[in-house]
Each structure stands twice: as structure tokens, then as C-alpha cells.
C-alpha positions in Angstrom: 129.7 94.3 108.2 132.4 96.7 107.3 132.6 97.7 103.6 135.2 100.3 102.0 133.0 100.8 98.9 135.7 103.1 97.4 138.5 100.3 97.3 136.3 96.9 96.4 137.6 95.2 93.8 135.3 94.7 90.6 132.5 93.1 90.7 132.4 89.2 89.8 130.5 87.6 92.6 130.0 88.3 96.6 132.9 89.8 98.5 135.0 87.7 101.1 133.4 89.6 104.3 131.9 88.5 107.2 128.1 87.7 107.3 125.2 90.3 108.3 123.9 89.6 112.1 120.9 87.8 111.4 118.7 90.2 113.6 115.1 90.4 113.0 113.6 94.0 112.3 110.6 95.8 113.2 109.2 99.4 112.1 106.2 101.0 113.8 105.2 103.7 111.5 103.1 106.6 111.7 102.0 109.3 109.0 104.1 112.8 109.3 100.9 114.6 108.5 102.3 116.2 104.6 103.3 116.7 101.9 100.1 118.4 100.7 98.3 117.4 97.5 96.6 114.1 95.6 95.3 113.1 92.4 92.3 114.6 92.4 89.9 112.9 89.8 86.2 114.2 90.6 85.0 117.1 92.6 81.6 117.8 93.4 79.6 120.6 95.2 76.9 119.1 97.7 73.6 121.0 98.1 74.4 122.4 101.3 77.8 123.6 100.0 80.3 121.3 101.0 83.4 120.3 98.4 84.1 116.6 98.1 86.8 115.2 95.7 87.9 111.8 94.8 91.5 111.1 94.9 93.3 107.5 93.3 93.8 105.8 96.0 93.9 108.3 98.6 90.3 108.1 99.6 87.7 111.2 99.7 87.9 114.3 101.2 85.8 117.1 102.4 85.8 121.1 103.4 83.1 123.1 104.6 85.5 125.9 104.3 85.5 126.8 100.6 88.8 124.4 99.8 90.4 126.3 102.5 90.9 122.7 104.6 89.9 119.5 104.0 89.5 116.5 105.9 89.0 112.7 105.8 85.9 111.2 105.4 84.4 108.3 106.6 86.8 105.2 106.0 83.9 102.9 105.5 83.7 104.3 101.8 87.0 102.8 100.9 87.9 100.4 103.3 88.6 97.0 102.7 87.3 97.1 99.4 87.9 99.8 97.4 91.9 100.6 97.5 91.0 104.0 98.5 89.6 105.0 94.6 87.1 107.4 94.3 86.9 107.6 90.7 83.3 109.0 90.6 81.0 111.6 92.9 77.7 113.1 92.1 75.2 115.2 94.2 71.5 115.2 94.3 69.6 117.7 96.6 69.5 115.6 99.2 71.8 112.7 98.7 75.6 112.0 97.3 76.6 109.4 95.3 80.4 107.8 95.1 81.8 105.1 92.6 84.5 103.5 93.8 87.3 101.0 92.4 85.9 97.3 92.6 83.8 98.4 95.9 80.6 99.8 93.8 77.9 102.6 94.3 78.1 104.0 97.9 75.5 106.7 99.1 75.6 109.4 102.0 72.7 111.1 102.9 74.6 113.3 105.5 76.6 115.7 103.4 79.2 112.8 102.9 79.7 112.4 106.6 79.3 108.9 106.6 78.8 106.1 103.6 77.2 102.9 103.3 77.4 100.9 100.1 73.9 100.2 97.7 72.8 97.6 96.7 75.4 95.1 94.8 75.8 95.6 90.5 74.2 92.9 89.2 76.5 90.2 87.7 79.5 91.7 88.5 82.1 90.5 91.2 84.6 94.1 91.0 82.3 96.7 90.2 84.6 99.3 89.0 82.4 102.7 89.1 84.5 105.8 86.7 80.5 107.6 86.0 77.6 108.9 88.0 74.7 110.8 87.2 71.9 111.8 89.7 68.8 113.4 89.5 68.4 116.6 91.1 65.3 115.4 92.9 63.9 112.3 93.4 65.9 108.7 94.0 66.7 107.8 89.9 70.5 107.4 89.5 73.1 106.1 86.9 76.3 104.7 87.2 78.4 103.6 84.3 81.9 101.5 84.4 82.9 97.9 83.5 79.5 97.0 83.7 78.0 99.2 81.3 75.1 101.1 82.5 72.8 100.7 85.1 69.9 102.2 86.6 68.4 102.9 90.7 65.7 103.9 90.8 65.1 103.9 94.5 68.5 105.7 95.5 70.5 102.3 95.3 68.8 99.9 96.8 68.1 98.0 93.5 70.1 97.9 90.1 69.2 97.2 86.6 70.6 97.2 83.8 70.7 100.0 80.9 72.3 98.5 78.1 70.4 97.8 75.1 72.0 98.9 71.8 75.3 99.4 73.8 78.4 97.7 72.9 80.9 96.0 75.2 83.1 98.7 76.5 83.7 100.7 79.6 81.8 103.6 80.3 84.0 106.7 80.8 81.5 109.3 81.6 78.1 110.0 82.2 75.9 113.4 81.7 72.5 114.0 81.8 70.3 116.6 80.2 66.8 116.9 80.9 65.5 113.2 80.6 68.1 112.5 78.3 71.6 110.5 78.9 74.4 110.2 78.0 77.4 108.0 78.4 81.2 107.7 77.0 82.8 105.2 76.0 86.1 103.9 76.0 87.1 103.6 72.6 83.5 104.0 71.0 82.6 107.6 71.6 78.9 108.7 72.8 76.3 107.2 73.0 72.4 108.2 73.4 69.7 107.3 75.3 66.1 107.3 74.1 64.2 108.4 76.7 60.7 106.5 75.4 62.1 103.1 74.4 65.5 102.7 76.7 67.8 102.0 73.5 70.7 103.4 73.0 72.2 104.9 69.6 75.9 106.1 68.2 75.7 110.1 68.6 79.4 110.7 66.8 78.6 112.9 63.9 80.9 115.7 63.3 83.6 113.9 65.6 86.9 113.2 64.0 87.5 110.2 66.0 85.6 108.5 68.6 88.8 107.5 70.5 90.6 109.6 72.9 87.5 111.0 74.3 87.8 111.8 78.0 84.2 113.6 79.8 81.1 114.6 78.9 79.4 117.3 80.5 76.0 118.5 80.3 74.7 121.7 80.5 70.9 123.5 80.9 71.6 124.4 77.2 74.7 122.7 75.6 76.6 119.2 75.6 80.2 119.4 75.7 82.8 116.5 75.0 86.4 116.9 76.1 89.2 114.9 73.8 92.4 114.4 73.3 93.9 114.9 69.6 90.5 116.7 69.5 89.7 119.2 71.6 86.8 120.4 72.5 83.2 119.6 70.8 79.7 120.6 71.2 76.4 119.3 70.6 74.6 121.8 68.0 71.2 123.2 68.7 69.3 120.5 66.6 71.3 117.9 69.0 72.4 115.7 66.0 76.1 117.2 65.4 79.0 117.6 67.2 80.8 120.6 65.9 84.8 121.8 67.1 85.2 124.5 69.5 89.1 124.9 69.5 90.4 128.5 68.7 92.7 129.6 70.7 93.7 126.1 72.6 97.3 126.0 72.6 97.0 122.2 72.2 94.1 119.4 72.2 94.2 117.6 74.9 91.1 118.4 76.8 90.6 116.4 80.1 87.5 118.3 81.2 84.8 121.3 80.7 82.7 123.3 83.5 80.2 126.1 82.8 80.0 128.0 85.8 77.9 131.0 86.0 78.0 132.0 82.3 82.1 131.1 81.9 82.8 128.1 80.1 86.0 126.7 81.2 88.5 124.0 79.7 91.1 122.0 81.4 94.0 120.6 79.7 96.2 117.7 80.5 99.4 119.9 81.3 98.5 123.3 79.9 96.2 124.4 82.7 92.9 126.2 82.0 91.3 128.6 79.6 87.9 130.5 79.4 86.0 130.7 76.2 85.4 134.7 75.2 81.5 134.8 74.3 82.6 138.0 72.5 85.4 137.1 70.7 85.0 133.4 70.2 88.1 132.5 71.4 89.8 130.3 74.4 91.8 132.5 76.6 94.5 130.8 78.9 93.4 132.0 82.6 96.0 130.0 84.4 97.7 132.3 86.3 99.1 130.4 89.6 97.9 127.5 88.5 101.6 125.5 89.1 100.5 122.4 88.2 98.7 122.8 84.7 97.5 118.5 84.6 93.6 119.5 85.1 91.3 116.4 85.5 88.2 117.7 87.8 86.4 120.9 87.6 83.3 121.9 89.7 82.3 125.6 91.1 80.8 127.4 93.8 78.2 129.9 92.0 80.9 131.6 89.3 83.4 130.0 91.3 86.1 127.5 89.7 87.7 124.6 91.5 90.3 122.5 90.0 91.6 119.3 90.9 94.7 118.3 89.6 96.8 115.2 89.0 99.3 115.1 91.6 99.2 118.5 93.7 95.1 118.5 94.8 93.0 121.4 94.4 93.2 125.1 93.3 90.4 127.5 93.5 90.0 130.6 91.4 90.0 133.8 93.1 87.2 136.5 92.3 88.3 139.6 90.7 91.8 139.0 90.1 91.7 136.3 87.8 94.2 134.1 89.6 94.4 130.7 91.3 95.4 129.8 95.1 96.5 126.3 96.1 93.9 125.2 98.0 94.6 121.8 99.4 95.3 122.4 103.1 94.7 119.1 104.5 94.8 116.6 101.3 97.6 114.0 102.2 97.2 111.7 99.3 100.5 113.1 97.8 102.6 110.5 94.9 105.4 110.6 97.2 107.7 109.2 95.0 111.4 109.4 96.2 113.2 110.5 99.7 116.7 111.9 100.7 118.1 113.2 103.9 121.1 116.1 103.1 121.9 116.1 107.0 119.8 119.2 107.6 116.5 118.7 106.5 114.3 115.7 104.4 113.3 116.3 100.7 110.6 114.3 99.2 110.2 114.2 95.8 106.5 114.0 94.2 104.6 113.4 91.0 103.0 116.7 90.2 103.8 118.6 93.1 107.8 119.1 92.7 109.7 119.1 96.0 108.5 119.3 99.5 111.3 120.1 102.1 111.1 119.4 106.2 113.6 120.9 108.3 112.1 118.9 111.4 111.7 115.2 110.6 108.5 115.7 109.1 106.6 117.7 111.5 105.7 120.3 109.0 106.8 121.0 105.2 107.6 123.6 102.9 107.0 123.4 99.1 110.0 124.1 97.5 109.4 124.8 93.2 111.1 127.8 93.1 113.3 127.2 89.4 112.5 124.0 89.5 111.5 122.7 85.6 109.4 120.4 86.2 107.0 118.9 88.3 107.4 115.5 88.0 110.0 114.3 90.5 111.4 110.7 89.4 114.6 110.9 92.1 116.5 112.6 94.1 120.5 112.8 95.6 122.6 114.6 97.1 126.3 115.1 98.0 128.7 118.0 99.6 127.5 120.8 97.9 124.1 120.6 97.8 120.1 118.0 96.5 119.9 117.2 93.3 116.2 116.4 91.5 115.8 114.5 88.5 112.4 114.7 86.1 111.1 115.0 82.5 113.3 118.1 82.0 117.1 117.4 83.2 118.5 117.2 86.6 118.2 120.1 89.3 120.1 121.4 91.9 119.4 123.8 95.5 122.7 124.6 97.7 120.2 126.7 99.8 117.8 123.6 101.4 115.3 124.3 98.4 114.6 127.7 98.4 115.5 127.5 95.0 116.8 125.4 92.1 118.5 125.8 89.5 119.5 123.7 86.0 122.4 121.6 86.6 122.3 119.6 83.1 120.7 117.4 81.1 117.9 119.9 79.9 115.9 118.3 77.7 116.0 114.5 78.8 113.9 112.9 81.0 115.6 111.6 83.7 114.2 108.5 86.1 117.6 107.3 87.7 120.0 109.6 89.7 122.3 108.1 92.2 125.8 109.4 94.5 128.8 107.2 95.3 131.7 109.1 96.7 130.8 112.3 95.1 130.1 111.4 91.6 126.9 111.9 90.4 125.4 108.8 88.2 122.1 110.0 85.7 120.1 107.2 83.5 117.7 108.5 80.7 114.3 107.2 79.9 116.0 106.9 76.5 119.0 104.7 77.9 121.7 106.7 78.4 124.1 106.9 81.4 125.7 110.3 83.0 127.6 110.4 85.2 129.1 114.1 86.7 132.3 115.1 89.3 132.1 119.1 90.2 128.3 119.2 91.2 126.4 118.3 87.9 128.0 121.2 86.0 129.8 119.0 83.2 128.1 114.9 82.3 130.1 112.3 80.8 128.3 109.7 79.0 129.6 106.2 80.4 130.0 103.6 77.8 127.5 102.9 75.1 125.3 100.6 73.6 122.1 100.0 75.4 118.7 99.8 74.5 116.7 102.7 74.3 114.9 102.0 77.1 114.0 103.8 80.2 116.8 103.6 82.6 115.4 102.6 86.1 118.5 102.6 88.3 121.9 103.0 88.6 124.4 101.5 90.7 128.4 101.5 90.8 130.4 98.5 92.6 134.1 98.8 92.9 134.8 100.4 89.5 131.7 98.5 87.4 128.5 100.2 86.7 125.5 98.8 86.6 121.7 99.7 84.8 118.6 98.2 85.2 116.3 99.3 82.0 112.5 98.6 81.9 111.9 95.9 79.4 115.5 95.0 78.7 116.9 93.7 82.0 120.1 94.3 83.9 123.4 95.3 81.9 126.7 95.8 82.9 129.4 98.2 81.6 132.8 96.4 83.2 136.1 98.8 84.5 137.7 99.7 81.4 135.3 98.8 78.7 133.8 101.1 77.1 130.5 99.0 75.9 127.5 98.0 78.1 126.8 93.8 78.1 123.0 92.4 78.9 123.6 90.5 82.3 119.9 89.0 82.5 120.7 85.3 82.6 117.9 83.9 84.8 115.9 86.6 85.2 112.1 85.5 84.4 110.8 89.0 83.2 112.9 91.6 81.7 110.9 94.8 83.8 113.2 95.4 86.4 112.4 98.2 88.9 115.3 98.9 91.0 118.4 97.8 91.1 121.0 97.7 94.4 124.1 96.5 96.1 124.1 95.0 99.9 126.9 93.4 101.5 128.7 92.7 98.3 125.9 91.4 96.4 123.6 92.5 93.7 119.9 92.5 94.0 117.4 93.6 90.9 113.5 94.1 91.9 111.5 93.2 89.4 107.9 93.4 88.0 105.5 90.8 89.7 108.2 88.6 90.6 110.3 89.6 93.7 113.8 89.9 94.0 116.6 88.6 92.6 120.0 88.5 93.6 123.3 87.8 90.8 125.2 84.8 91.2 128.9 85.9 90.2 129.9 82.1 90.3 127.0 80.3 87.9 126.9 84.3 85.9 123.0 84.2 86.3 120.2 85.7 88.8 119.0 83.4 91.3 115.7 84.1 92.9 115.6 85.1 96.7 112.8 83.7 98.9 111.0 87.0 97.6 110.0 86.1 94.3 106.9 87.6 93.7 105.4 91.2 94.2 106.0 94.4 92.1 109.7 95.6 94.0 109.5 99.6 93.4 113.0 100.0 95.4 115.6 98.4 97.1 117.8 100.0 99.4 120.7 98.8 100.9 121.4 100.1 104.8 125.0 98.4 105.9 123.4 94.7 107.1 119.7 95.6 106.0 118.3 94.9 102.8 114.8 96.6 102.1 112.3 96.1 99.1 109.1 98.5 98.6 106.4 97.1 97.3 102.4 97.6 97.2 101.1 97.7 100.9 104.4 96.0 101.5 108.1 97.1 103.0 110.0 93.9 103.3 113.1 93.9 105.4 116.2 90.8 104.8 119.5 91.2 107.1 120.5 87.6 105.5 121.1 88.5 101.7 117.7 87.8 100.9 117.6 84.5 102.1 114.8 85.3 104.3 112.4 87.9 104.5 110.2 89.8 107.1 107.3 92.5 106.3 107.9 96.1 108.5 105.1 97.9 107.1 103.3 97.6 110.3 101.4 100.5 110.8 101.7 101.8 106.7 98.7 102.4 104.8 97.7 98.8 103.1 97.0 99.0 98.8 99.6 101.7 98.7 102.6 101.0 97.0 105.9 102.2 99.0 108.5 103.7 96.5 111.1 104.8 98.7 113.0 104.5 102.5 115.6 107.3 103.8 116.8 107.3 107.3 118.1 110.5 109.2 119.7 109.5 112.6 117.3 107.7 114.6 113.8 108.4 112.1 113.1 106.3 109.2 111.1 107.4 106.3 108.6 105.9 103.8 107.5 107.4 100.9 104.0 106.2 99.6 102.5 106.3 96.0 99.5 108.3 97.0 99.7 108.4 100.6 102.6 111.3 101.4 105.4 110.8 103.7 105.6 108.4 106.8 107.9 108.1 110.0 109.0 105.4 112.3 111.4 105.7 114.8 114.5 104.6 115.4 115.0 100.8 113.9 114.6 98.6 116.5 116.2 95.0 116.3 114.2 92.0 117.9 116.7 89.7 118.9 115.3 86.4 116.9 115.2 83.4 120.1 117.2 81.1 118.8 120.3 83.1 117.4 121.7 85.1 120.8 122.4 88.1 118.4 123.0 91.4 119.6 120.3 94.2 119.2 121.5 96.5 116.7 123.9 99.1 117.0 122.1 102.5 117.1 124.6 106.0 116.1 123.8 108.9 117.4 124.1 111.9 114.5 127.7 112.9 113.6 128.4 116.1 115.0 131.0 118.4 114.0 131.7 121.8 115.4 133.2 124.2 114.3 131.7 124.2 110.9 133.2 125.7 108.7 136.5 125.6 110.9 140.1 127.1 110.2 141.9 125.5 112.9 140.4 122.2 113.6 137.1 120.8 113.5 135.9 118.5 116.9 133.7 115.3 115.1 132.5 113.8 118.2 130.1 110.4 117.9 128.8 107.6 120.6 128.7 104.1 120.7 126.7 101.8 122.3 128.7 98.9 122.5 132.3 98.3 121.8 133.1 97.5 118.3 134.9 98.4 114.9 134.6 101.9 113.3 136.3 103.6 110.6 136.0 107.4 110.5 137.4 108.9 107.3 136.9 112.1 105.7 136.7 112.5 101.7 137.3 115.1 99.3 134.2 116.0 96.8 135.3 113.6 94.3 135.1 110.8 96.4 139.0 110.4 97.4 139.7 109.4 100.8 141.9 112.5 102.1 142.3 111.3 105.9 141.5 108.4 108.1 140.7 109.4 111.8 140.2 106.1 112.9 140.1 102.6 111.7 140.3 100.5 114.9 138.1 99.1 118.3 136.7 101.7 120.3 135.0 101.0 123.8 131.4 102.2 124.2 130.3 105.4 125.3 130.9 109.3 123.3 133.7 109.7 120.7 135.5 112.7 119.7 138.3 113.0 117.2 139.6 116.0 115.7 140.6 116.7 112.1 143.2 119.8 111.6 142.7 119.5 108.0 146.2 117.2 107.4 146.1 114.5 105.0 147.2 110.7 105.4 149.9 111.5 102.6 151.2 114.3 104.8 150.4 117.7 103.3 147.3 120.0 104.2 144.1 119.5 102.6 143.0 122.6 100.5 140.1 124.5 101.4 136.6 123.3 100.6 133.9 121.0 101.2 134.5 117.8 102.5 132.5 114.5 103.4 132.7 112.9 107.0 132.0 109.3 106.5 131.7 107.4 110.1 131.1 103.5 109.1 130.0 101.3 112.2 128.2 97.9 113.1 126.4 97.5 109.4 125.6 101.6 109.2 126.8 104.5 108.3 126.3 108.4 108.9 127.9 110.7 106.8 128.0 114.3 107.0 129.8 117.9 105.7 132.1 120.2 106.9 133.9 123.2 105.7 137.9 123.6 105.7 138.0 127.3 105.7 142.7 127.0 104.4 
């Protein structure tokens, strides 16, 4: 399947070309061992001095090092039940606790070596467990989610119920203080428990609301409540009023508190951590280091701080200087959210972690945040001159593999859709607005008008159309010439669509809970493919090979969706994949909250019944000199004989010479380009784009004409 994308006419329905080989696929995939970091949402300190923390959906990890690596631990605490959530620790003297998503209570009484689950939560099929509270000695604990409160108080083995004079509502939080507890509650504040006759009471005075509250901690001496839109709050001495503790907070949302040694310490949801000044009253920002400022676990070591943070692990606060190191050596559970391969090395783009870069197809990885504005990566692209980054704060760009970035427009907008065809750069807004940019992302136009405001998933240009898919407003369409966008969401059944793509002349949406759909040019309505169900968090579209991400899923179609295949063998299961790159012979997954993964080269199972060929494989387009005055050799090899076009394109996207466009036996290739054009003249000097097209895929790569 041979497609010139720069000369296809406008889109109105699927091109005249030949069909896809109807192949059937197969991926064997294996983890790359990084990006570092996870969404760390409870850390605990065992008696014998091991860290553990709780990741969403990454499972739970330990060090016996001081954060300095971490590891595993046993699989039996999340597996099959629990979708690798660990909401919930606590640590007794001889004896941890873990809540889990849907799985329950599970105990280890070996330094969380190894789990086994308690007893089962009365009455409750999916015991979701988001508090703990242990005694320090003894086998009395607590555990607070969906369920309420309940009670064990033989270390598990038994449950009951805690929940008179509570009202319906999830527990948040848990803390207790002497023999007294306390639990918060999602939408209703905190509550009390009386000790002597096991009621419980509203404890709210002095609070301004009792929503938005997010822990509790308890300490020898004080209670503290974290909030958002409040602050901080603590329990006066007479234990009957909360009172604000707030000066010097640069904002109020409070995720957590730790007292550790005699510091009391806040974390904020994005603007790190302060200290509270015993002499001066006052909050001082500490957070030196600290590069990702979303705090939502605290515990210490003696006077010493841990964070965990949403998206890039753990930090640990280094004595005497006041400053934070990363210390998440070893956490894997990265939101590895997007994936592009520059033809040198492959960038992965994460949620609160910014940019990791590999140089050798995943074997190890470099953080690269150096100017980069913020940390939430929603995409990445890239073309001639360099990777471009998209998140909350503009687009980014690094011409020097990610040692640094730098602004490259669109400051100020948050960005969740960036895209390359031929050179031009294509941007969508979460306010609904399409870029689009020519010389590298120094200048934007706007293309067209008139769409929703509405967060702009994908982008995609066919022919000389352009095409947006917009959460909660469907698929539109801004046709060559016009200058207004037009809904295009005929048949759709939900309006949420994901990701948007074109493959082999068709176009495919991926939609919320309901598979994908592909666009029927002749009937002007979406028709569903045999995939219609399933959150679709990507498609992508590889030459004959249409792929759709989706949780614990990676489907595969070389038909046009008319049948599908799952190739996820070997991928985490519960984890959602977001995105695919492919660089030569590796592919690459990209997992929310389980990093990067590799298979190796696709390899095509010739379906029984069909006599189909296996799939061409390309070895990488090599081109040498580079940059080159004189000439440049492009040399290629085939595997079978067959058609290939090898062209080479200006940064704008203009085709400037054509190499080859004809048969060519099996075996190597080499062509030469001297840097003359198809129209007769010399090509100025620059950077240009070697496409090679072949079989259903194409390599692409860049070369310098030095005159």
C-alpha cells in the first residue's frame, strides 16, 4: 500500500488504492527497565527501617537503602485483583498493613517481603481500601473506604463494622491519637470516635467547609487536616476547634502534613513543600530541587522527609543543606504518556516527570527538563530540525536530543494535540483552537474557526482537509479552502472521542467505551468497526497496520478495521497503553503507569488460509555523508522485490527530488542524491527529509546539504 500523502486529493471517502495484505500480527513485548518515577500515594516507614510506597496502579515498592533503590514487592499483593493500587500502607511494630483497589486489607509480617490478604470486608464484593490505621502494638487495626469503617482486632483475620453515627460516604483518611480515631470523609469532613460507646460525631467546628478535605494526620500532641480552598487546620488544645494555620502558604491547596522530629511539614498540590517556623509562625517554602512540586505522601526517617509525588516518585530531603534529591532509582510505574522516535534516539513523554530520552532503544534513559515549562507531557513530534513537547504551558522544542528545551510558542495554552505532516506542525488547545506552524514552531497560524471550546484531542491532515477530534463535542472538519470548522459526528454514539487517525485512506476516531469507528465518505456518517467497545487512548496508523491502545489492550487491524487481533502479549494487564512508536526493527509501548516497553521487530504470521507474504521488514535508512557538499550515498535493503519510492523533501513539506519510484529486486540499495532538484536547479542549503516508502511502511530520515 503505497500512499503519496502530500498529493491525495481531499478527503470525501476511501481512496482508490489497493487493499492492505491481510497478514496477521504478533508483538512479544518486554519492559525496557525506565523511565523512572510513579504516582506515589502513601509511604510508610516499617519498624525495621524499610520504605514502602504505594503507587496507582503500579504496585508497591520497597528500599532498604534509604530511597536510594527500590524494588518490587511481592505480586501476590496486587495481582489479579487489585489493578496494581496501593492506595493505603500503615506499619505496626511488627506487622504492615496495605489497602488495595477492590482487593482489600493485605498484611505482611516480613517487612513487606511477602503479602497475603485478611480476612474478606464484610458485605462488600470490591473493597476499595484509601485509609489504614494500626496500632503500634498489639493486632487492633482500622481501615476506612467505600465501606465505611471497620475494625480487626486480631490483625485481620476478622472484620467488623465501625459505623454507628456515620453517614454514607467514603472514608478518605484515617488517624489515630491515643485511643481516639479519626476518619475523613468525602464530602462530610471529620468525624470522631468515642472511645467508651463506639459512636461517632461531626468534629467540623472552626472549618470553613467540610469539602475539599484531603488527610488527616495525627500527631503525639496535635491533629492536623490538609484542604484544599482551605489550607491547613489544627485541632486546638481543648480538642473541640479546628483553627487555620496558613501564613505564609503561597496557595491552599494542601494534599498532606508530616511532623518529623520537631518540623512540621506541608505538601501542596503543585507548589511543593514548606516548613512551619516555630519562631516566627510562618510557612517557609523548603523546596529546593524538588522538580516536581504535586506532593501527595509524606513519611520520614528520624528528622528525615520523604516525598512521594504524583507522577515522578519519591524525593528525599538531604540533612544540612536543606535540599531535595530524586530518589526513585528503581520505581518503574512511570505515566508514560506519549512516544516519538527522531532517528537518533526515543523520547517519551510523561505526566509529572517531563521528558525522558534513550539513545539506545531503551536500554537506559536520561531525564531531559532542562527549560522545559512544564511537567505534564500531553504529546510529542518531531520533524528536521529538531522534538517538539506539548503540555499545560505551550509547545517545546530541543535541536540538541534534550539536553535542553526551549519555548517555541503557544505560552500560556495548554496544549493536548501536536502532530507533523510534511514539515508543518499542527497544535490543538484544551480550549479548542488549532495551530498549525512551517519554520520550526517559531510563528502559529490559527486554522479556521469556530469550534467548541473544548479540549482538542487530536489532529490530523488528509490531502489538504484538517481534521479535530474534541472531547465531548465529536469529530469536525475544517474542508480546503474554508475557513470555518463543520461537526462531522453523524453516527457516532458518544461524543468523547480519544484519538483521531488516517490509515490507508480512511478515517478512524477512538472513542470513549465504545471502540472504533471509521467515516463513511459515501453514507457522510461513522460506521462502527468490529471494535466497538473499549476506551481507544490512540490510534496509529503504520503503512497497512492499524493499531488502537486501550486498557490492558493493544489491538492490531491490517484490514481497515474489519477485523481485529490483540498484540499485547507480554504487556502489563489493567494498564492502559497510550501510545506505539517504532524505530527500525523495535517497537514501543508506552503505558499509563507502567513506563516504556519494547518488542522486537514486527513479525507477520502468515494467516493459513490467505498464502500472504510475511511482511516486508526495512533495514534503517542510512545516509553518509551527513551533512555532505558533494553528494550524499542513501543506501537501504529489501527483502523481497517490490515497489519503493525514495524522495527527499524540503522542511516545508515540498517534494524537492525523487530518487526512485519504480521495482527494485531484493537485496541492499544505494542511491545517491547530489543535491539537484526534479525541476532542474540545485537545492539550497539546509535540512532536508529522506522519505523511503515501501511494502505498507515507511522510514524517514535527515540530512544536511552543506551548498
Amino acid at each position: 500500500l503505497l500512499i503519496d500523502r502530500g498529493e491525495t486529493p481531499p478527503y470525501r471517502g476511501a481512496l482508490d488504492v489497493p487493499a492492505a495484505p491481510r497478514d496477521k500480527q504478533a508483538f512479544s513485548w518486554e519492559w525496557t527497565g525506565g523511565p523512572e518515577g510513579a504516582v506515589a500515594q502513601c509511604l510508610v516507614l516499617t519498624s525495621p527501617g524499610t520504605l514502602l510506597v504505594g503507587t496507582d496502579n503500579g504496585g508497591l515498592f520497597r528500599s532498604e537503602d534509604n530511597g536510594n533503590t527500590w524494588s518490587p514487592s511481592d505480586d501476590s499483593l496486587v495481582w489479579p485483583c487489585c489493578n496494581y493500587n496501593v492506595p493505603a500502607l500503615a506499619a505496626g511494630a511488627a506487622t504492615v498493613y496495605a489497602g488495595t483497589w477492590g482487593g482489600g486489607v493485605h498484611r505482611s509480617d516480613d517487612d513487606g517481603l511477602t503479602w497475603w490478604p485478611t480476612a474478606a470486608i464484610p458485605d462488600e464484593g470490591y473493597p476499595i481500601v484509601l485509609a489504614l490505621a494500626a496500632c503500634r502494638f498489639g493486632e487492633t487495626v482500622w481501615a476506612g473506604g467505600n465501606f465505611g469503617v471497620v475494625r480487626s482486632v486480631d490483625g485481620g483475620a476478622s472484620w467488623s463494622y465501625a459505623t454507628d453515627g456515620l453517614p454514607t460516604a467514603w472514608v478518605r483518611d484515617l488517624a489515630l491519637r491515643g485511643e481516639v480515631l479519626y476518619t475523613l470523609l468525602d464530602g462530610d469532613g471529620v468525624y470522631r470516635l468515642d472511645p467508651d460507646d463506639m459512636l461517632w460525631s461531626a468534629w467540623n467546628d472552626g472549618q470553613y467547609e467540610t469539602f475539599g478535605r484531603q488527610s488527616i494526620t495525627a500527631t503525639a500532641e496535635d491533629l492536623f487536616l490538609s484542604t484544599h480552598e482551605g489550607g491547613v487546620f489544627h485541632l486546638d488544645c481543648d480538642d473541640t476547634e479546628w483553627v487555620a494555620l496558613n501564613d505564609g502558604l503561597w496557595d491552599d491547596n494542601v494534599d498532606v502534613l508530616l511532623q518529623a522530629a520537631q518540623s512540621l511539614y506541608a505538601g501542596l498540590m503543585g507548589g511543593g513543600i514548606f516548613r512551619w517556623n516555630w519562631y516566627d509562625s510562618y510557612w517557609d517554602w523548603m523546596s529546593q530541587d524538588l522538580w516536581n512540586g504535586d506532593v501527595r505522601a509524606m513519611t520520614s526517617r528520624g528528622s528525615q522527609p520523604f516525598a512521594g509525588t504524583f507522577g515522578a516518585g519519591v524525593f528525599r530531603l538531604e540533612p544540612g543543606n536543606d535540599s531535595w534529591s530524586h530518589a526513585s532509582s528503581g520505581l518503574t510505574a512511570s505515566l508514560a504518556r506519549c512516544l516519538v522516535w527522531d532517528g537518533l534516539g526515543l523520547y517519551v513523554g510523561t505526566v509529572g516527570s517531563g521528558v525522558y530520552v534513550s539513545g539506545d532503544r531503551g536500554a537506559t534513559w536520561v531525564h531531559s527538563i532542562d527549560g522545559l515549562g512544564e511537567l505534564n507531557v500531553h504529546e510529542l513530534a518531531s520533524d528536521a530540525s529538531g522534538v517538539y513537547a506539548a503540555n499545560w504551558n505551550g509547545v517545546w522544542k530541543t535541536g540538541n536530543h534534550g539536553v535542553s528545551w526551549s519555548a517555541s510558542g503557544l505560552q500560556g495554552n495548554g496544549i493536548f494535540a501536536l502532530e507533523e505532516w510534511l514539515a508543518r506542525l499542527y497544535a490543538g488547545t484544551f480550549t479548542g483552537v488549532v495551530w498549525s506552524s512551517g519554520d520550526g514552531g517559531q510563528n502559529w497560524d490559527q486554522e479556521g474557526s469556530g469550534l467548541p471550546s473544548a479540549c482538542v484531542q487530536d489532529v490530523v491532515r488528509i490531502g489538504t482537509d484538517l481534521y479535530a477530534a474534541l472531547m465531548g463535542q465529536g469529530v469536525w472538519v475544517l474542508p480546503d479552502g474554508e475557513t470555518t470548522w463543520a461537526a462531522m459526528s453523524d453516527g457516532l454514539p458518544v461524543l468523547d472521542p480519544w484519538s483521531l487517525t488516517a490509515s490507508g485512506g480512511d478515517l478512524f476516531v477512538g472513542l470513549d467505551n465504545n471502540g472504533v469507528y471509521r467515516w463513511n465518505g459515501v453514507s457522510g456518517q461513522w460506521d462502527a468497526t468490529v471494535l466497538d467497545y473499549g476506551t481507544i487512548f490512540f490510534l496509529h496508523d503504520v503503512g497497512s497496520l492499524l493499531l488502537a491502545g486501550s486498557w490492558g489492550a493493544l489491538y492490531a487491524s491490517d484490514d481497515a478495521g474489519a477485523t481485529w487481533s490483540d498484540v499485547h502479549d507480554g504487556l502489563e494487564p489493567w494498564l492502559g497503553v497510550h501510545a506505539v512508536a517504532s524505530a527500525g526493527d523495535d517497537w514501543f509501548a508506552a503505558l499509563d503507569n507502567g513506563g516504556v516497553w519494547r518488542a522486537s521487530l514486527l513479525t507477520a504470521v502468515e494467516d493459513p488460509g490467505s498464502g500472504a507474504q510475511a511482511e516486508l521488514s526495512l533495514d534503517v535508512l542510512k545516509i553518509h555523508p551527513n551533512p555532505f557538499s558533494a553528494g550524499a550515498r542513501i543506501a537501504f535493503t529489501l527483502d523481497r522485490p517490490q515497489r519503493v519510492r525514495l524522495a527527499v523533501y524540503d522542511v516545508a513539506g515540498r517534494r524537492v527530488a525523487t530518487l526512485v519510484d519504480d521495482d527494485l529486486d531484493a537485496g541492499p540499495q544505494e542511491r545517491v542524491w547530489d543535491g539537484a532538484t526534479d525541476a532542474g536547479g540545485r537545492a539550497a542549503a539546509g535540512v532536508y527529509i529522506v522519505r523511503l516508502e515501501a511494502g505498507g511502511k515507511e522510514l524517514v530520515a535527515k540530512t544536511i546539504n552543506l551548498r
